[in-house]
C-alpha positions in Angstrom: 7.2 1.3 -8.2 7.4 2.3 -4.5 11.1 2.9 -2.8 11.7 -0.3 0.2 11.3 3.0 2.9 8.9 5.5 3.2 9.4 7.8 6.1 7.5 10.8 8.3 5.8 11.9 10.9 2.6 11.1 12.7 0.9 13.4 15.4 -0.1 10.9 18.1 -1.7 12.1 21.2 -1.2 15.3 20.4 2.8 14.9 19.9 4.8 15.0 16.6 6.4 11.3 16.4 8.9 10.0 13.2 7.7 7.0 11.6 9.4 4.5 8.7 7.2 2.1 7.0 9.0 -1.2 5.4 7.1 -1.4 2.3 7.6 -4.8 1.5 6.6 -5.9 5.3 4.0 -3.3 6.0 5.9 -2.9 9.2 5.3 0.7 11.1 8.6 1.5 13.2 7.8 5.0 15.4 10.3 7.2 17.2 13.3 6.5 14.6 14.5 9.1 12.6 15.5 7.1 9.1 16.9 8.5 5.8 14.4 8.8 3.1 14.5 6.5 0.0 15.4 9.1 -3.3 12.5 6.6 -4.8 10.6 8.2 -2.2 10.2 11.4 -4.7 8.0 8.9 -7.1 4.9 8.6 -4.6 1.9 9.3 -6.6 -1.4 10.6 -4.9 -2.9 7.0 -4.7 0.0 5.5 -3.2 0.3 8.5 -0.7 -4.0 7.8 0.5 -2.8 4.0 0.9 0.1 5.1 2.9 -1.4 7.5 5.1 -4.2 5.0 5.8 -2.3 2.3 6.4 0.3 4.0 8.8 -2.9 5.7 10.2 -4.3 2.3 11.0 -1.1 1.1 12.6 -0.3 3.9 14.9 -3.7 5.3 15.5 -2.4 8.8 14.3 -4.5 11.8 13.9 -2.1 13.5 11.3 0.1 12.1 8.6 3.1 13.9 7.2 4.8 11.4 4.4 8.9 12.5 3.8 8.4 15.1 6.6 10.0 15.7 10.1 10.3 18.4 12.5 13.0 19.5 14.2 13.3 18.9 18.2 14.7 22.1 18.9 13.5 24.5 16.8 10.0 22.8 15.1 10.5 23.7 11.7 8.9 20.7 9.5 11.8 20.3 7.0 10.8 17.9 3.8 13.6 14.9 4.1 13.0 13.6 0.8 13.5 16.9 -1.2 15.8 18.4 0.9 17.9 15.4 3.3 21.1 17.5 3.5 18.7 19.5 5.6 18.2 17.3 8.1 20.4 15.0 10.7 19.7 13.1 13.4 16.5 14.6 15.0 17.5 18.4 14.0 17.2 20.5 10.9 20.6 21.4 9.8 19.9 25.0 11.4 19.9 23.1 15.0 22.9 20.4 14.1 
């Protein structure tokens, strides 16, 4: 069963960019940081090829990074689904 959310980030145009995906809409929202869905964890290797093409296909993206964001100050990709008390707003918790 996929989670309602799955987030990341997509390299467009060279630049790192956060995306969120409604699952049930198919609906690609870029530039928002959102909190990953714990269901998020249960994304098997099919479903993460469908996702990646589908975000891929709405946002033209060269690169996709499912549960994954980097951090604006210091770039470190930190993995939001695994670890989300590491992350806030658009910083690792090193930067907050």
């Amino acid at each position: 069963m996929l989670p309602g959310k799955i987030v990341g980030s997509v390299t467009v145009g060279g630049k790192q960019r956060p995306f969120s995906l409604d699952v049930p809409t198919g609906r690609v929202v870029l530039d928002r940081f959102d909190g990953a869905d714990p269901m998020q964890r249960s994304i098997g290797s099919m479903e993460r090829e469908a996702i990646e093409r589908q975000v891929r296909s709405e946002t033209g993206a060269s690169n996709v990074r499912i549960g994954e964001y980097q951090c604006s100050q210091c770039n470190r990709w930190v993995d939001v689904v695994k670890s989300p008390k590491d992350w806030g707003s658009d910083r690792c918790g090193d930067c907050r």
